[in-house]
N, C-alpha and C positions, 0 to 999 in steps of 0.2 A: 358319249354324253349321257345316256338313259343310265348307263351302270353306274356312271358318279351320282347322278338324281336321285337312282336305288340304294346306295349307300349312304347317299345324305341323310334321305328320308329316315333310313333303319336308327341311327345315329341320332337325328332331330327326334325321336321318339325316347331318348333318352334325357335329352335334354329336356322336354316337355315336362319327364317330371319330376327331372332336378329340380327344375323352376315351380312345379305346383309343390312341391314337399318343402322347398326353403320357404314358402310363406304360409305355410300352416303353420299354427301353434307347435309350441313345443308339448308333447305330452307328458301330463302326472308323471311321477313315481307310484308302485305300487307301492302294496305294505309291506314292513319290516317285519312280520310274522305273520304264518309261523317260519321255524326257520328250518329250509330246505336242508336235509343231512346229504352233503357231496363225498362221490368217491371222484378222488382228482386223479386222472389219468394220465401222465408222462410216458410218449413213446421219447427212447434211448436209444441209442446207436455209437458207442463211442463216446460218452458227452462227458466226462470226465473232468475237464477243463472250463466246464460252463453250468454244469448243471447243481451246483451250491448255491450259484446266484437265485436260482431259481426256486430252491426251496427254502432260502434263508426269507424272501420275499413274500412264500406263502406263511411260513413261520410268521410272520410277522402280521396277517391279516387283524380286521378287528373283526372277526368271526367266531362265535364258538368253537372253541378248540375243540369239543368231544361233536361237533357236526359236519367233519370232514376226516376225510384221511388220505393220501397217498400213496398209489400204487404205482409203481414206476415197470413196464414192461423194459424190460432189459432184452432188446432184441442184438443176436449174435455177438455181443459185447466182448471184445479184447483187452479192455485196457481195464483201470480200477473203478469203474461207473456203479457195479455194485457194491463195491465195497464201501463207496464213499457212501450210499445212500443207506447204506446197511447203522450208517450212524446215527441217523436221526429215528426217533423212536413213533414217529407220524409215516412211516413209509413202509408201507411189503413192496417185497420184490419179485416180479415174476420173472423170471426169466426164459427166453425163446432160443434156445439151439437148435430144432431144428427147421426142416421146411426151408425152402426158397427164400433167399434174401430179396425178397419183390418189393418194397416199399412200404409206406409206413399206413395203406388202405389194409393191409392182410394184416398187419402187429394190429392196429385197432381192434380188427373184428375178432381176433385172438384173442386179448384181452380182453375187449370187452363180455363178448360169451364167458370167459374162464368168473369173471368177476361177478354177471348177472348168477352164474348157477352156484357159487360158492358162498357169495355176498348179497346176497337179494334184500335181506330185511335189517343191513346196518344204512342204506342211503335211500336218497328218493330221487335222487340226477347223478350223473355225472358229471364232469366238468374235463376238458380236455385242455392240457398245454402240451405245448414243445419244450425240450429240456434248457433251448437258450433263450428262455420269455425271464419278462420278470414283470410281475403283476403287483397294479399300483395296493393300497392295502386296504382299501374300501371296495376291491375286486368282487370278492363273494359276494358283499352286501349288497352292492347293485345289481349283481347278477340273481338273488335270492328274491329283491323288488320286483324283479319282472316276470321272475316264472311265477311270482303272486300273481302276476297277475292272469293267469291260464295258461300261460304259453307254454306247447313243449319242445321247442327246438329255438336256442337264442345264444350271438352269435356276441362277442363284445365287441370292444374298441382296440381294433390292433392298430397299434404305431409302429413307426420303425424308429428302436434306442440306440441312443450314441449316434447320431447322423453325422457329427461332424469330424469321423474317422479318414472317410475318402470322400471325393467328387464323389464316386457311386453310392453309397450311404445315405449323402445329402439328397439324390434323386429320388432314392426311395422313401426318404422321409416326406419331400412332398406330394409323392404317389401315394403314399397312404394316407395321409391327410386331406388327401385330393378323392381318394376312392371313400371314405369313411361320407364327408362332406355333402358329394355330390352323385352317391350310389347308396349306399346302406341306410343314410340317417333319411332322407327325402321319402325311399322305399317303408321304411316304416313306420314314420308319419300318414304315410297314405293307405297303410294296410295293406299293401301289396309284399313281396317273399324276396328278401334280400338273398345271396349268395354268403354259406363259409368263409373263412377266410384262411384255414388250416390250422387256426389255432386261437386259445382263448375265448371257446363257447362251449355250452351248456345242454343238455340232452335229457328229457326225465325219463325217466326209469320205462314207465308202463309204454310209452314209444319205440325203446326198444326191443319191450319184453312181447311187443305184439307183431312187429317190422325187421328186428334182429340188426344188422350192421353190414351190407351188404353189398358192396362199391368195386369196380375191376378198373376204374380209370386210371391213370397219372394223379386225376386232381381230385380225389375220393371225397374232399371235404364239399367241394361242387355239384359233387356228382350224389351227393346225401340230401343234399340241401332243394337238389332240381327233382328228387324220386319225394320228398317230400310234397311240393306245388303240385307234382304228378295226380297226390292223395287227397289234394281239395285243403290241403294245408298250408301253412306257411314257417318261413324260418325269419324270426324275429331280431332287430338290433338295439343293443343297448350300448349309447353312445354313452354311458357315465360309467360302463365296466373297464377301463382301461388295462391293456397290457402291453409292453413294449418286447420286440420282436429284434434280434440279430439281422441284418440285412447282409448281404452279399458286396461283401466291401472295391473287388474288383471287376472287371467288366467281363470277362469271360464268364466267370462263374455269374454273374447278371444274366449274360445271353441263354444259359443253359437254365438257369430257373425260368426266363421266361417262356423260351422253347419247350420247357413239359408244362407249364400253366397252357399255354395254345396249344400242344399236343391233345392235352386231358379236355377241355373243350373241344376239341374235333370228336374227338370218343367219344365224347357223349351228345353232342349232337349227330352224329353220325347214326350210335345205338338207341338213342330214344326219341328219336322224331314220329316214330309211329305208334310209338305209348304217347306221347304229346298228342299226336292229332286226336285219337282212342280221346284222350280224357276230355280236350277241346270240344270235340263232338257230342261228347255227352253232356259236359257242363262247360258252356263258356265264360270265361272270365275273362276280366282286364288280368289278373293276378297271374294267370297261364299266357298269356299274351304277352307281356311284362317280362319274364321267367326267360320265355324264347328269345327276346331281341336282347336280354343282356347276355345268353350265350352269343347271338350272332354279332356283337360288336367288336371280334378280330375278324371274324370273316370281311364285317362291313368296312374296316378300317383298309383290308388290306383293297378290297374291291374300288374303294375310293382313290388311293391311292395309286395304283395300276391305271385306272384311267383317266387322271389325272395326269400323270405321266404320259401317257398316247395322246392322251388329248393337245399336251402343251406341244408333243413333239408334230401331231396335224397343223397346229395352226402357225408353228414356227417355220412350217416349209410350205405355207400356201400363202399364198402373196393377197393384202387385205385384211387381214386379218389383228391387224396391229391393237385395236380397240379390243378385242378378245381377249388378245396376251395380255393386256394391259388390266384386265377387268378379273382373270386368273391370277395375277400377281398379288393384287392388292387382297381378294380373297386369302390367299395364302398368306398376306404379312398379318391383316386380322386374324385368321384362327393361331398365329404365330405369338399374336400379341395377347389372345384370350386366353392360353393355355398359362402364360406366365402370369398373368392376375390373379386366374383360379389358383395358381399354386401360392401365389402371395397371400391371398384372402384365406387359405383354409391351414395353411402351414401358422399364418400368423393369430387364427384363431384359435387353438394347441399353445399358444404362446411360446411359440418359437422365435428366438430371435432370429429376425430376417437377414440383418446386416453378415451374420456368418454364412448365412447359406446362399447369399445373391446370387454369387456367378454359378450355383444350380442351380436356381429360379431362372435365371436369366436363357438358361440351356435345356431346362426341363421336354422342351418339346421335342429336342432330340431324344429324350430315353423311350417318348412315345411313338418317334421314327423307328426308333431299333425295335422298341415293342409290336408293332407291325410289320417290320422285316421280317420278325421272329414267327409270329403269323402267319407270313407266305411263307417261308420256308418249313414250318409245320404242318403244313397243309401236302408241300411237296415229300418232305421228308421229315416224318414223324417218328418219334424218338419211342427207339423199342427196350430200353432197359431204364427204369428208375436210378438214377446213382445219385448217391446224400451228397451233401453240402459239407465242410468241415467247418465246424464254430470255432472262434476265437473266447466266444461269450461275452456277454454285456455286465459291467462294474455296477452301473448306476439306469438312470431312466433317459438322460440327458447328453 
């Protein structure tokens, strides 16, 4: 009973300020100048099949064309990835043959460095996608408003495109709708340090020129974003940058994204609890306090649920107990029942039509069972090689 309390509590501190961020104002827009010159950074692997969508998208922005450019790291690439980007006349290409096929934390920091020491005085940020994104075309410009306004690490609006591919698809589109909602946009309302998302944000220059790019997790974008908070900083969101992201259309390949996302959070809570304390101790903040319980919420989820589990099974074999089960049950049909609103309420504020994606709203709270399986068993058994995902690639946004 005390470790379900413990995990409640960990848990109810999130909720607290979901609920204090949705009733704050929305805040300004910064200004439209001046206007930040991006180097757009595409890590590749393969992308052959997906990755035109993705630059015919930025092609398409309403941004100064002479205040960006693309650079597509081409790591260990087999197939025609450079060749096809080799067409358009907004893109260099790096390419990575050697070193470790470790993941796409080591191609960052490779490119990134190759680009700060070659390219220093054509940009003043970076900007980072994935090669199967496809970003809406007011992308830059909102992302360009916000680092007006001082920020130097900011994070956009990833959704998940094409949801209505598989059931799995659909889950993630209300998971990200659900994570945007009721974690990134609340967080930076309150000035407290939202989490990466791997893709679809913003970096400025003299950030890295001072901190460099320096990540060993699974979840690199995570683990950038928590060494940030570390530095009495924060990493910002901007809910009007929209990008739409390829999701994992089948359930396996689900299980196994979700298993290095809870992998990569064990890692780094595991490695920087003691630079957390270090920094807590010197300067406390809600913002480092914050930081910590949205890593611990796989931890908290799986802890809740384990004793939850022992708990129904105590009181299911002691005799008297009946008002208990009873008072568990009902607990359980309400968080059953709140997780399917929340996804109704923030899927449908995205304007998404609902009616296609019901019987995922309807099921949603299974993908948040598995996502805590995934939890325990990353905990027991933590995934010791990075392996990519294959894109089919995204047409459209929808």
């Amino acid at each position: 009973m005390c470790v379900q309390i413990i995990g409640t509590l960990m848990l109810g501190w999130s909720g607290a300020v979901m609920l204090l961020g949705l009733i704050r104002r929305r805040l300004p827009r910064g200004d439209s100048d001046p206007k930040n010159r991006f180097a757009v950074i595409v890590c590749a692997r393969n992308e052959e099949k997906v990755l035109s969508h993705l630059l015919k998208s930025l092609e398409e922005q309403d941004y100064p064309a002479d205040a960006w450019h693309v650079y597509l790291l081409a790591d260990h690439c087999t197939d025609g990835t450079v060749h096809l980007a080799d067409r358009y006349p907004f893109v260099t290409v790096y390419e990575r043959t050697d070193g470790p096929e470790s993941g796409k934390g080591a191609v960052l920091a490779w490119g990134m460095a190759k680009i700060l020491r070659e390219k220093s005085d054509t940009f003043d940020a970076l900007m980072i996608f994935d090669a199967d994104n496809i970003a809406k075309s007011d992308f830059m410009s909102r992302m360009n408003e916000h680092l007006n306004k001082g920020n130097q690490l900011v994070q956009g609006n990833r959704l998940g495109g094409e949801p209505y591919r598989t059931f799995i698809t659909k889950w993630y589109a209300a998971y990200w709708a659900t994570y945007t909602i009721f974690y990134s946009y609340p967080r930076e309302k309150l000035n407290l340090s939202c989490f990466l998302t791997g893709t679809g944000f913003a970096v400025k220059k003299e950030l890295l020129e001072t901190y460099g790019w320096s990540t060993n997790s699974m979840t690199e974008d995570v683990e950038f974003a928590f060494q940030q908070c570390l530095r009495h900083d924060r990493t910002t969101f901007c809910i009007d940058a929209v990008c739409y992201d390829e999701q994992p259309s089948n359930f396996g390949v689900m299980m196994r994204q979700l298993a290095r996302w809870c992998t990569g959070s064990y890692q780094i809570l595991f490695r920087y609890f003691g630079k957390w304390r270090e920094a807590f101790h010197e300067k406390p903040s809600v913002r480092l306090f914050d930081n910590l319980m949205l890593l611990f919420t796989g931890p908290a989820s799986v802890f809740q649920l384990l004793s939850t589990i022992i708990l129904n099974i105590v009181l299911a074999v002691t005799p008297g107990m009946e008002q208990l089960q009873m008072m568990q049950l009902i607990a359980f049909a309400a968080t059953y029942a709140a997780s399917i609103v929340a996804a109704m309420i923030t899927t449908g504020y995205f304007r998404v039509p609902l009616r296609k994606l019901m019987p995922a709203l309807l099921t949603f709270p299974f993908f948040l069972y598995f996502y805590t399986l995934c939890s325990l068993y990353s905990l027991i058994f933590p995934q010791k090689k990075w392996k990519p995902i294959a894109h089919e690639g995204l047409m459209d946004e929808q």
